[in-house]
N, CA, C and O of each residue as an XYZ file, in Angstrom:
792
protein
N       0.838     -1.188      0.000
C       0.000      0.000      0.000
C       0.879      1.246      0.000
O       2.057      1.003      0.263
N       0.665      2.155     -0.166
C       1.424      3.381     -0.321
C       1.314      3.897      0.523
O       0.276      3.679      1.147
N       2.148      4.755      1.002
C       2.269      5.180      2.488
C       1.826      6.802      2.252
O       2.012      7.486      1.245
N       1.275      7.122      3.334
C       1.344      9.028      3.020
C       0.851      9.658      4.427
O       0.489      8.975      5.385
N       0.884     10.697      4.405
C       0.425     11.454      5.688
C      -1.291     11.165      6.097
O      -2.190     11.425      5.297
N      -1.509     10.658      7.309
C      -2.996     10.276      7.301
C      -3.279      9.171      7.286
O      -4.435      8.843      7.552
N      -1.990      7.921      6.861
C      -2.857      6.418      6.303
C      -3.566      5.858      7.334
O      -2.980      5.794      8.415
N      -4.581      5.476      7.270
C      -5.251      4.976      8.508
C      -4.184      4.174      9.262
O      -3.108      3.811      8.788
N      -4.814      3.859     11.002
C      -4.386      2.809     11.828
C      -4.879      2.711     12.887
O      -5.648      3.571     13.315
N      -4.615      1.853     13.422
C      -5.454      1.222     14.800
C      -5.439      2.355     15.440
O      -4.696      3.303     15.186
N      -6.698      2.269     16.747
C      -6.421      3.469     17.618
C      -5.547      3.959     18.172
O      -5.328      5.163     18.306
N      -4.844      2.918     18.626
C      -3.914      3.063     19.263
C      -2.408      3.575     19.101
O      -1.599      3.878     19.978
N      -2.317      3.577     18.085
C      -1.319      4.385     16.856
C      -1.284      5.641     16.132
O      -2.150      5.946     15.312
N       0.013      6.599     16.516
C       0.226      7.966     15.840
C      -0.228      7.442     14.047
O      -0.020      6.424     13.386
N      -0.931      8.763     13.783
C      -0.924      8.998     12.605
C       0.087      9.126     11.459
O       0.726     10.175     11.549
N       0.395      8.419     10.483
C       2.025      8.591      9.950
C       1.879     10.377      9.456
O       0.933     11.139      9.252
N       3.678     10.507      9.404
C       3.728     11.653      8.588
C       4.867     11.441      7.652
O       5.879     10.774      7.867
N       4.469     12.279      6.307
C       5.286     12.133      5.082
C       5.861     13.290      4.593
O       5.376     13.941      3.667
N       7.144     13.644      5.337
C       7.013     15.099      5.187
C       8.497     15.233      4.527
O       9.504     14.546      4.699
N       8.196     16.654      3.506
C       8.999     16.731      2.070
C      10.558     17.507      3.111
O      10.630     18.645      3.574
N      11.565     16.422      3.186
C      12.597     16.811      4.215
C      14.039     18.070      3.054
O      14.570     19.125      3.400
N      14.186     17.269      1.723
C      14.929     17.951      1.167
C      14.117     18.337     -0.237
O      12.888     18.274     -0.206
N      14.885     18.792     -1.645
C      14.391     19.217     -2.997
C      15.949     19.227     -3.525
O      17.019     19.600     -3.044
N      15.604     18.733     -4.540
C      16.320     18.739     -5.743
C      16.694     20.024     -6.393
O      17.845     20.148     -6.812
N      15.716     21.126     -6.534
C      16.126     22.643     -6.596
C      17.037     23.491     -5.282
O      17.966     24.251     -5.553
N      16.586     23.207     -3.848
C      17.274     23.427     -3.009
C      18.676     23.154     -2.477
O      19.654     23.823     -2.146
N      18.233     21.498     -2.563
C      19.401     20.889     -1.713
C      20.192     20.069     -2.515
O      21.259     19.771     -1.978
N      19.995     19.561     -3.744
C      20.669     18.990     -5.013
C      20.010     17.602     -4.896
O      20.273     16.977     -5.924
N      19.421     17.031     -4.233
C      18.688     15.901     -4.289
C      17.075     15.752     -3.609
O      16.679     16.718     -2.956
N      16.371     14.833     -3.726
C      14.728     14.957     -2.875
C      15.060     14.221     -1.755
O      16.156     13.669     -1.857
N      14.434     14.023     -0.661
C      13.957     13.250      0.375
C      13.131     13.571      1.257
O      12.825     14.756      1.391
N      12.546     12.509      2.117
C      11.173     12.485      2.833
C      11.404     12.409      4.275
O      12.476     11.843      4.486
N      10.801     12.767      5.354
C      11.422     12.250      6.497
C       9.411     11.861      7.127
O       8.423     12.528      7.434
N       9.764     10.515      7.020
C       8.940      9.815      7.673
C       8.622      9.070      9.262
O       9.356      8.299      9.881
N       7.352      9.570      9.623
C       7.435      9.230     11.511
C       6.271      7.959     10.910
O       5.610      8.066      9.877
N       6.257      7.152     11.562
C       5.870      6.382     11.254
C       5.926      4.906     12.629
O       6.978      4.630     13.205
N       4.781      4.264     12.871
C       5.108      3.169     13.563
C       5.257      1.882     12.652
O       5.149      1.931     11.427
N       5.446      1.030     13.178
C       5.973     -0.272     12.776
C       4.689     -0.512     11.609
O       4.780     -0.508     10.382
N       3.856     -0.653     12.204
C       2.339     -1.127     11.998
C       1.777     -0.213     11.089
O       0.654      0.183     11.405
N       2.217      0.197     10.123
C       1.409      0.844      9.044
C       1.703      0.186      7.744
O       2.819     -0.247      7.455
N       0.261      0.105      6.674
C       0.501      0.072      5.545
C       0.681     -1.333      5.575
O       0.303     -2.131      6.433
N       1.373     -1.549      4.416
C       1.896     -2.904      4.334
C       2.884     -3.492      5.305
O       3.936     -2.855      5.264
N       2.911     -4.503      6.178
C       4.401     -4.871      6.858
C       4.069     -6.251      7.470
O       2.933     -6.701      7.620
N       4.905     -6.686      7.707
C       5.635     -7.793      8.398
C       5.040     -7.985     10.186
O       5.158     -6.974     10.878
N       4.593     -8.917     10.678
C       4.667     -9.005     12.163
C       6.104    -10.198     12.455
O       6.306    -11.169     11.726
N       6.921     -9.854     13.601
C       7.752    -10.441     13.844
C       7.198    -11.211     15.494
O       6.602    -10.527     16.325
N       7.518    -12.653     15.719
C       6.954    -13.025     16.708
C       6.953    -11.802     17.809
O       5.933    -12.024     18.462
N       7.651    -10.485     18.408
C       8.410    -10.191     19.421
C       7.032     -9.336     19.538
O       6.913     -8.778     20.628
N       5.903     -9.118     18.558
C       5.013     -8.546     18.132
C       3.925     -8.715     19.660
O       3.322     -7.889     20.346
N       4.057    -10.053     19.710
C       2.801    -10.721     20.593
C       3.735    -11.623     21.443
O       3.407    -11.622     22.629
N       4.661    -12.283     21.191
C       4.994    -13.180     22.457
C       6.414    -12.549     22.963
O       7.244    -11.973     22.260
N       6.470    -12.775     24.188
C       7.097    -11.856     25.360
C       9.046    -12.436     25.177
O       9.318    -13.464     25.798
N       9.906    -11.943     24.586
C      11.213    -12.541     24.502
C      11.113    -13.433     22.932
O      12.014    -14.220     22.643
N      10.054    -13.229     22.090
C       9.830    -13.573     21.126
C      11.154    -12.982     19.982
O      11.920    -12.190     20.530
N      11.341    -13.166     19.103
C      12.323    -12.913     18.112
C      11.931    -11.680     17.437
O      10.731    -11.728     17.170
N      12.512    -10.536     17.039
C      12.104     -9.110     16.654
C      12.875     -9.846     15.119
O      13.705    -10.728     14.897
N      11.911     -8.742     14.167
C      12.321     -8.505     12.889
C      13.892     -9.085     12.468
O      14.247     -9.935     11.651
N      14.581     -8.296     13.332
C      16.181     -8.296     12.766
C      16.532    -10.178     12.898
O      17.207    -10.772     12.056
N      16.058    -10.689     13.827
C      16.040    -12.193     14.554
C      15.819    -13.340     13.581
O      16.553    -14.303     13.356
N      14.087    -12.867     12.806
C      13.986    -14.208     11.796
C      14.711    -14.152     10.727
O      15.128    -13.170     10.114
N      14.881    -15.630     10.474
C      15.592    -15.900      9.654
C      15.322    -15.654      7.988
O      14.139    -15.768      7.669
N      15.967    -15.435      7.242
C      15.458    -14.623      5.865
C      14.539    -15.676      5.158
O      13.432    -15.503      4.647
N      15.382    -16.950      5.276
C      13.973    -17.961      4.976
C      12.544    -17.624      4.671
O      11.847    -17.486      3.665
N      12.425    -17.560      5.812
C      10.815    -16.813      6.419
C      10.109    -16.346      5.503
O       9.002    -16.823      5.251
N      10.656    -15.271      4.806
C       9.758    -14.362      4.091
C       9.809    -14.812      2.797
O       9.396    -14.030      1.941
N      10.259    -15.996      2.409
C       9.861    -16.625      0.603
C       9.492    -17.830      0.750
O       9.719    -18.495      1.761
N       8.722    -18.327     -0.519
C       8.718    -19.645     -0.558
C       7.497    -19.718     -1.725
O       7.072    -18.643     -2.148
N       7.049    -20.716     -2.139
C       6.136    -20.816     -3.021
C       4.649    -20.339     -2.284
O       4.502    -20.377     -1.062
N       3.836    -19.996     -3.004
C       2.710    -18.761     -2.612
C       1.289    -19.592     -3.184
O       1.124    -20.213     -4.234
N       0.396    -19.344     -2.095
C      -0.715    -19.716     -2.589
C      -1.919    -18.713     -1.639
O      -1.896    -18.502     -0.426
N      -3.104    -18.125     -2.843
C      -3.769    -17.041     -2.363
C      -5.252    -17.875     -1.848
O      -5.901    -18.340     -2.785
N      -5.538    -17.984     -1.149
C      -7.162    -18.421     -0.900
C      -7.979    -17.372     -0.907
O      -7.656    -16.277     -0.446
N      -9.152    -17.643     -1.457
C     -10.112    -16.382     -1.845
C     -10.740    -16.442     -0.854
O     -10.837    -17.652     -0.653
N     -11.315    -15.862      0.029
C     -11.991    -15.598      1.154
C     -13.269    -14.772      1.186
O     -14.171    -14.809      2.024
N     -13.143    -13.934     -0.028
C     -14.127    -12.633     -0.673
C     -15.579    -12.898     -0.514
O     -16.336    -11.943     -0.686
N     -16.269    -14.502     -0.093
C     -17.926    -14.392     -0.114
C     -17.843    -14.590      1.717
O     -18.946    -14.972      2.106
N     -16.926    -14.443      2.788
C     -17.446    -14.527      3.913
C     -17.634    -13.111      4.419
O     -17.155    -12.170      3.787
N     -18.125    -12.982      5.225
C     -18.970    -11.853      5.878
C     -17.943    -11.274      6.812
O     -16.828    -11.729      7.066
N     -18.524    -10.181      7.280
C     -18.011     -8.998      8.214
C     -16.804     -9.814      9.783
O     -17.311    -10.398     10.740
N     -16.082     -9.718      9.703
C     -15.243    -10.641     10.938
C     -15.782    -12.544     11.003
O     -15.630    -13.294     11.967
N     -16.222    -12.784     10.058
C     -16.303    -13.854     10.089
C     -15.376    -14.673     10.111
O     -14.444    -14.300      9.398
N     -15.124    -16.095     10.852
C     -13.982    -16.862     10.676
C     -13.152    -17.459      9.301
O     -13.721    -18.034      8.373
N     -12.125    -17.275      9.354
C     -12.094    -18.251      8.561
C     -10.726    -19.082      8.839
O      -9.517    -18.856      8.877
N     -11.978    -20.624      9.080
C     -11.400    -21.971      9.520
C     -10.701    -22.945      8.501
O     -10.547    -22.855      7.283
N     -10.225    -24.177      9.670
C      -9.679    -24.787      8.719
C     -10.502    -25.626      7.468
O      -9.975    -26.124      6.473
N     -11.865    -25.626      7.805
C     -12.029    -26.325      6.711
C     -12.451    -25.478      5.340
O     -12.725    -25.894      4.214
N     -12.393    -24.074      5.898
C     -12.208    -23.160      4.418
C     -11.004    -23.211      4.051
O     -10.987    -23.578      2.876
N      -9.919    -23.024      4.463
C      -8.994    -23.252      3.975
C      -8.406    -24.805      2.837
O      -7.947    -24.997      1.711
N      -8.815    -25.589      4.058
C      -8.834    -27.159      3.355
C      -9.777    -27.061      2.452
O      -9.302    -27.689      1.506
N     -10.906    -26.642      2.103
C     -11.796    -27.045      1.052
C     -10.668    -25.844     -0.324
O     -10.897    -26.086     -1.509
N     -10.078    -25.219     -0.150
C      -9.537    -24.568     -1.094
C      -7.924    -25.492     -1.504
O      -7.366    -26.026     -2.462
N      -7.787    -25.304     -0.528
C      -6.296    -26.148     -1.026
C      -6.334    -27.658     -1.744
O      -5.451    -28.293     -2.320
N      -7.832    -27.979     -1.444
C      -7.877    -29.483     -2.525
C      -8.421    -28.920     -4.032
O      -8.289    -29.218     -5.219
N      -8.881    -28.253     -3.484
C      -9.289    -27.845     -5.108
C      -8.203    -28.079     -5.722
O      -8.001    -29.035     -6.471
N      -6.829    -26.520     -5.211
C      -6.095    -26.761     -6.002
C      -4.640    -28.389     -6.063
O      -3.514    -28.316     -6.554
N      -5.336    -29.716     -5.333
C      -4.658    -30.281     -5.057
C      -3.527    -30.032     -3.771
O      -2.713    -30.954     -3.711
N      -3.386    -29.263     -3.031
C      -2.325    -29.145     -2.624
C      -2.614    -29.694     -1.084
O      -3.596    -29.323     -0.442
N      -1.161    -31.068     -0.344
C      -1.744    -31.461      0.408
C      -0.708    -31.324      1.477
O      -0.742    -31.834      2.597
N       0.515    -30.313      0.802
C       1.263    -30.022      1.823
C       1.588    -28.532      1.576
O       1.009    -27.829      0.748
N       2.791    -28.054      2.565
C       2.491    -26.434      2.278
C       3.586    -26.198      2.901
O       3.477    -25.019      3.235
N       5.011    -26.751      3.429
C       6.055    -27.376      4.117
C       6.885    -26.041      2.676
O       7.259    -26.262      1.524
N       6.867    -24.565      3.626
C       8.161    -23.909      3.036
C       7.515    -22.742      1.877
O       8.109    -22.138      0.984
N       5.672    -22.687      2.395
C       5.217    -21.774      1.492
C       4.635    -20.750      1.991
O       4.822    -20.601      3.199
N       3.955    -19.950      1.446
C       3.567    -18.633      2.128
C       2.107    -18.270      1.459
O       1.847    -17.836      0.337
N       1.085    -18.674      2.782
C      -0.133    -18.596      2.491
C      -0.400    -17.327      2.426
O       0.193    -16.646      3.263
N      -1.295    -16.623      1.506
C      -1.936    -15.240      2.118
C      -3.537    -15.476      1.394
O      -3.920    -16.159      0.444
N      -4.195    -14.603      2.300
C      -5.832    -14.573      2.388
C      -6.338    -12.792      1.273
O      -6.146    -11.581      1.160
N      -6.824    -13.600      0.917
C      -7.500    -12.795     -0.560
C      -9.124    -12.309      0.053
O     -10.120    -12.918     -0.337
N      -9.226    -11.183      1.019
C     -10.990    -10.647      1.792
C     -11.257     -9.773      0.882
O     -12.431     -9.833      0.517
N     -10.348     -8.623      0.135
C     -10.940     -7.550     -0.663
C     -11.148     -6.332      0.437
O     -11.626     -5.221      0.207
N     -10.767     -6.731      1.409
C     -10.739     -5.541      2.566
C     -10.170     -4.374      2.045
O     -10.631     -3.255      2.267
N      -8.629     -4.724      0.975
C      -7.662     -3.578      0.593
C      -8.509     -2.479      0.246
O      -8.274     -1.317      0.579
N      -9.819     -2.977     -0.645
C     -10.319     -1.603     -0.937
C     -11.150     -0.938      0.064
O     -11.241      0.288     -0.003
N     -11.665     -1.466      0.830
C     -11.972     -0.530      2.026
C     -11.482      0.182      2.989
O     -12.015      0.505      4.051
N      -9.943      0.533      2.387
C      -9.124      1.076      3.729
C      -9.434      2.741      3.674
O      -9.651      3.608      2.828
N      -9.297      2.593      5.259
C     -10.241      3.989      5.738
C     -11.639      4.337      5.760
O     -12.057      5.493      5.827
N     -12.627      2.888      5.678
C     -13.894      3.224      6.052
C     -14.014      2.770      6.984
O     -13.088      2.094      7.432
N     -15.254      2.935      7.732
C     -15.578      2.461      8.742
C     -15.566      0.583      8.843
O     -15.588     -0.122      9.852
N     -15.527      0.220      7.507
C     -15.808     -1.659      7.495
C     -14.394     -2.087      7.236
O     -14.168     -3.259      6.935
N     -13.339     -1.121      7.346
C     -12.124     -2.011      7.175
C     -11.799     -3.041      8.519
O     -11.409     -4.200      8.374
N     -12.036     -2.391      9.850
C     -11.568     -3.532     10.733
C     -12.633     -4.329     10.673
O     -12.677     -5.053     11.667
N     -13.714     -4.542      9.756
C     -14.732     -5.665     10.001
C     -14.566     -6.863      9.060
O     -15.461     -7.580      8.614
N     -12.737     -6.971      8.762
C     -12.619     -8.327      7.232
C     -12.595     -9.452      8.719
O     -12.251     -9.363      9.897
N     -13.256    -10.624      7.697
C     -12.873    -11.695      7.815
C     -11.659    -11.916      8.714
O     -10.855    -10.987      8.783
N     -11.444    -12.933      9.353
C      -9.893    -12.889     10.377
C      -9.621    -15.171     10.383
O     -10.353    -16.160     10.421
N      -8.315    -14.904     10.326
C      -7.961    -16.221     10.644
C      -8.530    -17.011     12.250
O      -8.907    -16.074     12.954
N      -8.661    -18.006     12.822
C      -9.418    -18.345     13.805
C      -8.023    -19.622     14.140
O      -6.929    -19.992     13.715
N      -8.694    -19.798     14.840
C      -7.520    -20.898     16.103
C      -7.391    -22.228     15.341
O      -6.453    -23.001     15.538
N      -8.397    -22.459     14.446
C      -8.341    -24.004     14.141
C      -7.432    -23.324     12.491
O      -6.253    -23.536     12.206
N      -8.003    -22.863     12.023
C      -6.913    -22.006     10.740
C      -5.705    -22.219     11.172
O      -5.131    -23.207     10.716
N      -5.130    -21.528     11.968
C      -3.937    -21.095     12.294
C      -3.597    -22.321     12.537
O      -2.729    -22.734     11.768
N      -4.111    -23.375     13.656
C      -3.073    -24.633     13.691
C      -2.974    -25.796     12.601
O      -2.202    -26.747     12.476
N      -4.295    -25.240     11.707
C      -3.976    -25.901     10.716
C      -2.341    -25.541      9.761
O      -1.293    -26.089     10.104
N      -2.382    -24.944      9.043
C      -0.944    -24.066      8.437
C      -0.268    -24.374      9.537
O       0.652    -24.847      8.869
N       0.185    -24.565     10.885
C       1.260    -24.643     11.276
C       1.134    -26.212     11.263
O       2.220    -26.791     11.314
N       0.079    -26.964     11.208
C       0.660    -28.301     11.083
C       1.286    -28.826      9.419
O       2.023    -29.792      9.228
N       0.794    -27.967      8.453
C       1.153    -28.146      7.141
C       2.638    -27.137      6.689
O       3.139    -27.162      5.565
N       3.100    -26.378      7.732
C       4.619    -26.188      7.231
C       4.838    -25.171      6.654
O       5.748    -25.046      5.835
N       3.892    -24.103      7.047
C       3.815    -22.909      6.135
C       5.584    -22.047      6.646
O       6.315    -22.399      7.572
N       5.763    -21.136      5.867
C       6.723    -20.361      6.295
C       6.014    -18.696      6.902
O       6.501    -18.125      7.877
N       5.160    -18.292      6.334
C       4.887    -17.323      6.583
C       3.072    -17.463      5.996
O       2.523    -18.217      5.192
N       2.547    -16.260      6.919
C       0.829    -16.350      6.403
C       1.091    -14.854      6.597
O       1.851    -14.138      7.248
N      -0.135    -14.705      5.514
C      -0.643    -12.853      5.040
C      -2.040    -12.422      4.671
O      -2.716    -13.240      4.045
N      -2.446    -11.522      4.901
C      -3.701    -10.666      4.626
C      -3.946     -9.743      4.150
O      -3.274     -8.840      4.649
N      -4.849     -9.265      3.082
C      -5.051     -7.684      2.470
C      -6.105     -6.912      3.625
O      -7.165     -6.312      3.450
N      -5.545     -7.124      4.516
C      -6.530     -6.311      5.963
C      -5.656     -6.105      7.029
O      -4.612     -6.698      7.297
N      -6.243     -5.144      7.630
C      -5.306     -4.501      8.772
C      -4.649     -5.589      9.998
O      -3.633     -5.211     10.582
N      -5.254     -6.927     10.357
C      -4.958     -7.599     10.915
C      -5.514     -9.321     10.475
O      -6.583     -9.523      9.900
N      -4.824    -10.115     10.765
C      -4.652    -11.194     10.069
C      -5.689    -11.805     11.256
O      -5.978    -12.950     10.910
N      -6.243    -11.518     12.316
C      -7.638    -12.488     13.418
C      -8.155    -11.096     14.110
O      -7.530    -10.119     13.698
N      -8.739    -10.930     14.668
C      -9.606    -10.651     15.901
C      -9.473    -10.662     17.282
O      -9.691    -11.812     17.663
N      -9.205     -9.889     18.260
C      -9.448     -9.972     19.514
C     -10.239    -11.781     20.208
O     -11.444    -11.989     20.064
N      -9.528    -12.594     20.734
C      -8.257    -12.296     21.217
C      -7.278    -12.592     20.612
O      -6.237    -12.780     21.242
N      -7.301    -12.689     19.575
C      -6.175    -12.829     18.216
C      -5.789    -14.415     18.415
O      -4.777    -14.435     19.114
N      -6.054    -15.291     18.193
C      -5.578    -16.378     18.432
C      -4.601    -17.173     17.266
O      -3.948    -18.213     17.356
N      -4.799    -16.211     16.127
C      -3.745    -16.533     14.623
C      -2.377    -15.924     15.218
O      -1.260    -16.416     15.062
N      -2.661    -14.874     15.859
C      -1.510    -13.806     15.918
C      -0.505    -14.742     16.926
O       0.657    -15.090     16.717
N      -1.443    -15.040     18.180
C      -0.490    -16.122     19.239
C       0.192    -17.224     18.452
O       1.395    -17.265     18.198
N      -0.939    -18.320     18.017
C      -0.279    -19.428     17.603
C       0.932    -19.378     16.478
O       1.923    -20.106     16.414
N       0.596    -18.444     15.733
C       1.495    -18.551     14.328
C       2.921    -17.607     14.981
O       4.078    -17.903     14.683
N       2.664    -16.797     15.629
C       3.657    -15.894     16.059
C       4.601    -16.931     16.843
O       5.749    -17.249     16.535
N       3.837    -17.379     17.930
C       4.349    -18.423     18.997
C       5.233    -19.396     18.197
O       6.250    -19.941     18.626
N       4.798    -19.508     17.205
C       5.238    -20.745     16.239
C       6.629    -20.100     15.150
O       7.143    -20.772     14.255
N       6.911    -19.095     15.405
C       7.971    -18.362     14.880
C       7.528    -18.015     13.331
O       8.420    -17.804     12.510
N       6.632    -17.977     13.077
C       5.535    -18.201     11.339
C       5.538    -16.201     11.629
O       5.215    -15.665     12.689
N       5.996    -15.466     10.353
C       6.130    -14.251     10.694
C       4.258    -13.667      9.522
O       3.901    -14.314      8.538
N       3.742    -12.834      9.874
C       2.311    -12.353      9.357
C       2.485    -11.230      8.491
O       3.291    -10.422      8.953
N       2.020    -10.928      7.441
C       2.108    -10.328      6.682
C       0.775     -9.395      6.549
O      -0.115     -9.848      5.828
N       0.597     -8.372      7.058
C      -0.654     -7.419      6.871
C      -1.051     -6.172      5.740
O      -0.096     -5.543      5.285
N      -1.801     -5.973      5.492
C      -2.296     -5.071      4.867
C      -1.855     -5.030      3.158
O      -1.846     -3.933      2.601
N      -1.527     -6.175      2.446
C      -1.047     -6.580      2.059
C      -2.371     -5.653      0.405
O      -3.252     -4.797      0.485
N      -1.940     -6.250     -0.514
C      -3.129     -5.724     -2.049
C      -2.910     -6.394     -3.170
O      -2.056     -7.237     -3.443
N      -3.689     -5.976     -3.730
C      -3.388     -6.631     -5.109
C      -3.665     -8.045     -5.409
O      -3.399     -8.648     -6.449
N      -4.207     -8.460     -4.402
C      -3.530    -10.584     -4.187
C      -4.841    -11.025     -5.236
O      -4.811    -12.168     -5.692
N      -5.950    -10.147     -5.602
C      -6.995    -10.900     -6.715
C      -5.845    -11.236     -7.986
O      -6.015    -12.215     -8.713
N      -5.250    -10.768     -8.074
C      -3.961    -11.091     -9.375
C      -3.354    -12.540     -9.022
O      -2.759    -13.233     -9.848
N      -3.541    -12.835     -7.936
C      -2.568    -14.045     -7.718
C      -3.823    -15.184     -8.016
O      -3.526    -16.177     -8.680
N      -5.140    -15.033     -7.546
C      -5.762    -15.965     -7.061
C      -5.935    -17.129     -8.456
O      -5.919    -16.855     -9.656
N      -6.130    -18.755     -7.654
C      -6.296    -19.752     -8.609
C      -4.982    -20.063     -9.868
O      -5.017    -20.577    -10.986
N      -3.639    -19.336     -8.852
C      -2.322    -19.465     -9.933
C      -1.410    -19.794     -8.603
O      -0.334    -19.268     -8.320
N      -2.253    -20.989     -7.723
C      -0.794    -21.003     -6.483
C       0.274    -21.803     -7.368
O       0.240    -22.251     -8.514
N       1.278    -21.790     -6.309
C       2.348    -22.312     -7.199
C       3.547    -21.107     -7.568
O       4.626    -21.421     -8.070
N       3.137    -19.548     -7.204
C       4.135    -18.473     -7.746
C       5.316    -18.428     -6.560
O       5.462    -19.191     -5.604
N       5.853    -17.637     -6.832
C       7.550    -17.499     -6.171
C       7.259    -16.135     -5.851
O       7.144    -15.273     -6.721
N       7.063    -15.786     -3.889
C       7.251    -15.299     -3.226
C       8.547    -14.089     -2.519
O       9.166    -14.691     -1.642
N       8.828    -13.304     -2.605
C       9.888    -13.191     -1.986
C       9.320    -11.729     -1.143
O       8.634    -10.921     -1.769
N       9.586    -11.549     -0.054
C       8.770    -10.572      0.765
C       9.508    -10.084      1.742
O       9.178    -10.573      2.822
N      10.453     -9.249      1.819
C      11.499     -8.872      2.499
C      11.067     -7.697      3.566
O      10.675     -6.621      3.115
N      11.144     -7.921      5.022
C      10.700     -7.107      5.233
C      11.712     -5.611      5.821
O      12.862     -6.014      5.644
N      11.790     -4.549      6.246
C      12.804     -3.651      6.687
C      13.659     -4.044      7.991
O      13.065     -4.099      9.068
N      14.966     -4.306      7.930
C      15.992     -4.831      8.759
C      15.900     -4.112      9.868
O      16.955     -3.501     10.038
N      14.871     -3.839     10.966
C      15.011     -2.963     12.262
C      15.526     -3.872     13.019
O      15.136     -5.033     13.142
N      16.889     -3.074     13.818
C      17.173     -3.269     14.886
C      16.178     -3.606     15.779
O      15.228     -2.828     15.689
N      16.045     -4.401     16.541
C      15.286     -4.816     17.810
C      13.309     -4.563     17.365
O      12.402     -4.437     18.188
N      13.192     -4.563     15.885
C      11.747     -4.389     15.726
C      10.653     -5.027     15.906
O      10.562     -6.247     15.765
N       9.500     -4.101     16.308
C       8.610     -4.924     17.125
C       8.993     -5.658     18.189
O       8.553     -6.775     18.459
N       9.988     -4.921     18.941
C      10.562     -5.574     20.486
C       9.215     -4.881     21.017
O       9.140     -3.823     20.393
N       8.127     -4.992     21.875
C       7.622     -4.771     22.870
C       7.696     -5.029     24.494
O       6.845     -4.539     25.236
């Protein structure tokens, strides 16, 4: 997603700012100086996110963030509705697939286009039996085109986090991927020192 002054975020989070730091007429080159928390836009959760002595950004291993990619469409469930393992499983046979050992699931809600209305925190969310599903099938990483990948009390965020499985939020575009799993992933996220240490 593109970042700019204003992008929405949880309550609990400063508003970013995108502010024009140098010019090319002035200073001989452009740049931006951006305030910004972890949690905006598109990014990465690192376990250290949710579990206490958990591994920050700089910690996982680069692994993590590639591997072969598969999008599940999620787009006909409703407002925070679950989505379990047997939505997931009823999609992954479709496309045959009966292992997932080194890939990187992400969830296709269509939320992306609602960012900044009032129904963006109301996508669809991963649920407890989801989440231990993918960690029993070997995922490397799971992702979402919505501000958060479950719901209060987040139980995707624990298990998969807990499980060293890093989350990928706010993610777009993924109707391009859908019904073509099988693509090559690579999702790098920004090298912070100690990020998402809480």
């Amino acid at each position: 997603m593109t970042l700019r002054t204003g992008f929405p975020v949880f309550p609990a989070y400063p508003v970013p700012v995108v502010h024009a730091w140098t010019s090319v007429k002035e200073h001989g080159f452009y740049s931006n100086l951006l305030i910004i928390i972890e949690h905006v836009g598109t990014h990465v959760d690192a376990p250290a996110h949710f579990i206490e002595g958990g591994r920050t950004i700089d910690e996982v291993l680069i692994d993590r963030f590639m591997g072969k990619g598969v999008v599940i469409d999620v787009t006909h469930l409703g407002p925070k509705e679950p989505i379990t393992k047997d939505i997931i499983k009823g999609i992954l046979s479709k496309y045959g697939i009966e292992s997932l050992k080194g890939s990187v699931v992400l969830f296709y809600t269509g939320y992306d286009s609602k960012l900044g209305t009032p129904e963006w925190f109301n996508h669809p969310g991963l649920d407890g039996s989801g989440a231990k599903y993918l960690l029993d099938l070997g995922v490397n990483a799971v992702g979402i085109d919505a501000p958060s990948i479950d719901h209060e009390p987040y139980p995707a965020h624990k298990l998969l986090l807990g499980n060293g499985v890093p989350i990928y939020e706010n993610l777009t575009n993924l109707k391009e991927l859908v019904d073509k799993p099988g693509f090559r992933i690579i999702g790098l996220p920004l090298k912070i020192l100690r990020g998402q240490k809480h």
